[in-house]
Every structure is written in C-alpha cells, then in structure tokens.
C-alpha positions, 0 to 999 in steps of 0.5 A: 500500500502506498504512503498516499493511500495511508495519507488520505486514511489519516486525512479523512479518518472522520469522514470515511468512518461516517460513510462506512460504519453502518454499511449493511454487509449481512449478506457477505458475513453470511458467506463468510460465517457459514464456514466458521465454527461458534467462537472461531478466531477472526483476523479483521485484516484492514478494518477501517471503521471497525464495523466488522470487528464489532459486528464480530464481537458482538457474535462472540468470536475471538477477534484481532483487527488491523490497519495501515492507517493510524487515525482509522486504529484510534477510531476503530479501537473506540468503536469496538472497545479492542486495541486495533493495531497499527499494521501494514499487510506486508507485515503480517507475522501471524502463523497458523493462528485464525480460523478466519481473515476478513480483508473487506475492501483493502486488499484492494489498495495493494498494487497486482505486484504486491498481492501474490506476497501478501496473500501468501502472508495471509494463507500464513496466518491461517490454520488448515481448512481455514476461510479467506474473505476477501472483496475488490471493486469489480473491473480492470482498472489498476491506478490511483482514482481521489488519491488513493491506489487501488487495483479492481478485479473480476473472477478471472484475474483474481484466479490468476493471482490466487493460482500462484499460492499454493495453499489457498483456492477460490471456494465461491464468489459472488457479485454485489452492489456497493452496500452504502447504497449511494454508489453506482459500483459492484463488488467482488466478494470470494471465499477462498480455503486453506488447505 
C-alpha cells in the first residue's frame, strides 16, 4: 500500500468512518460465517471503521483487527472497545493462528505486484481448512482514482493471482452492489480455503 493511500486514511479518518460504519454487509458475513465454527478466531485484516470487528464481537468470536492507517486504529479501537493495531499487510507475522481473515475492501489498495506476497502472508496466518474473505471493486482498472491506489478485479484475474499460492483456492464468489447504497459500483466478494 502506498504512503498516499495511508495519507488520505489519516486525512479523512472522520469522514470515511461516517460513510462506512453502518454499511449493511449481512449478506457477505453470511458467506463468510457459514464456514466458521461458534467462537472461531477472526483476523479483521484492514478494518477501517471497525464495523466488522464489532459486528464480530458482538457474535462472540475471538477477534484481532488491523490497519495501515493510524487515525482509522484510534477510531476503530473506540468503536469496538479492542486495541486495533497499527499494521501494514506486508507485515503480517501471524502463523497458523485464525480460523478466519476478513480483508473487506483493502486488499484492494495493494498494487497486482504486491498481492501474490501478501496473500501468501495471509494463507500464513491461517490454520488448515481455514476461510479467506476477501472483496475488490469489480473491473480492470489498476491506478490511483481521489488519491488513493487501488487495483479492481473480476473472477478471472483474481484466479490468476490466487493460482500462484499454493495453499489457498477460490471456494465461491459472488457479485454485489456497493452496500452504502449511494454508489453506482459492484463488488467482488470470494471465499477462498486453506488447505
């Protein structure tokens, strides 16, 4: 993730806290909590907000969140009453540990270069058989766009990517719409598996 992607977070923390925090995600936590077992240990992995972590909590299971942006560290860790750590994705150490990672919208911040290490990292911190969810605008389009990075996917270049890591394979995906409701975007969501 670049030093302006960071930037803009700590700029407009408030502002993105404000338009994301009760974003209605039920139907991807569906796909994703379908797979867990009752009070499984989740990486929230770019938390933002915190909305997730705390929509996690409140389900009781185990949960570590992270992000790049230490402003959105300070608001989320309010927002869900856990310490938020201040991590890059390039920086996970976690090994063997959650039986889910949550990467809601900021995977997508990674140029298509940096992906293929940081899923690798992420298939690393998970235990076998253990559930990735991850989501990307969906499209083509790889650049900056309002000051941050982002690299959009559809089915077939997220397979492509995901081919290179050997312990992680595509289980399902789906299309949505953007779940603020005021944005004319589709998403993609997949499930990938451990194992």
């Amino acid at each position: 993730m670049t030093g302006n992607t960071i930037e803009y977070y700590n700029r407009n923390a408030e502002t993105y806290y404000v338009s994301t925090v009760n974003a209605n995600m039920q139907a991807q936590y569906d796909m994703f909590e379908k797979r867990l077992l009752t009070g499984a240990r989740i990486l929230d992995c770019g938390c933002g907000s915190g909305r997730d972590t705390r929509y996690f909590l409140e389900k009781g299971y185990q949960v570590a969140a992270i992000d790049g942006s230490m402003e959105l560290c300070k608001k989320a860790t309010a927002f869900t009453g856990i310490k938020v750590k201040n991590m890059l994705f390039q920086d996970i150490n976690f090994e063997n540990e959650f039986d889910g990672v949550w990467a809601c919208a900021s995977l997508l911040h990674l140029s298509p270069e940096e992906l293929p290490g940081v899923f690798k990292k992420i298939a690393g911190a998970l235990k076998d058989g253990g559930i990735l969810y991850v989501s990307f605008k969906f499209g083509d389009y790889r650049g900056e766009r309002d000051g941050r990075r982002f690299t959009d996917l559809n089915e077939e270049s997220l397979a492509q990517i995901i081919r290179q890591i050997q312990d992680l394979t595509i289980q399902e995906t789906s299309i949505t719409d953007d779940a603020r409701g005021d944005r004319d975007e589709k998403w993609l969501n997949a499930i990938l598996v451990k194992g």
